[in-house]
C-alpha positions in Angstrom: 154.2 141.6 45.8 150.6 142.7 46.7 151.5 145.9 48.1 153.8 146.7 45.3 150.7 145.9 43.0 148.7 148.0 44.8 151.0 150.8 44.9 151.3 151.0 41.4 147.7 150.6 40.5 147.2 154.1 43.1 150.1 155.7 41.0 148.3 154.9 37.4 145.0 156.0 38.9 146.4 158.9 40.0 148.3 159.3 36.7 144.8 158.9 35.3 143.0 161.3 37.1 145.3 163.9 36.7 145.8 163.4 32.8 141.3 163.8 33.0 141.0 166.3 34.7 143.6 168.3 32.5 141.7 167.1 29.4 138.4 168.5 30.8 140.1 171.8 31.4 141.3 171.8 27.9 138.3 170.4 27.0 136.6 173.6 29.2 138.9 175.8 27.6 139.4 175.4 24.0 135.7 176.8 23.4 136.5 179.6 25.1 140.2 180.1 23.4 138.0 179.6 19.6 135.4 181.8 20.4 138.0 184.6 21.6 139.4 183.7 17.4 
């Protein structure tokens, strides 16, 4: 039970991480993409 606890806190954390980091890109980008408009 404590391992399969622990596996899926790693697997939201790493859902987590992923879904921040690609909000900081969009977050990097969308300036960018409205100052090319």
């Amino acid at each position: 039970m404590i391992h399969h606890r622990l596996e899926i806190s790693f697997r939201t954390l790493y859902i987590l991480m992923i879904l921040h980091e690609e909000n900081s890109l969009f977050w990097l980008t969308s300036p960018s993409a409205v100052k090319r408009k």
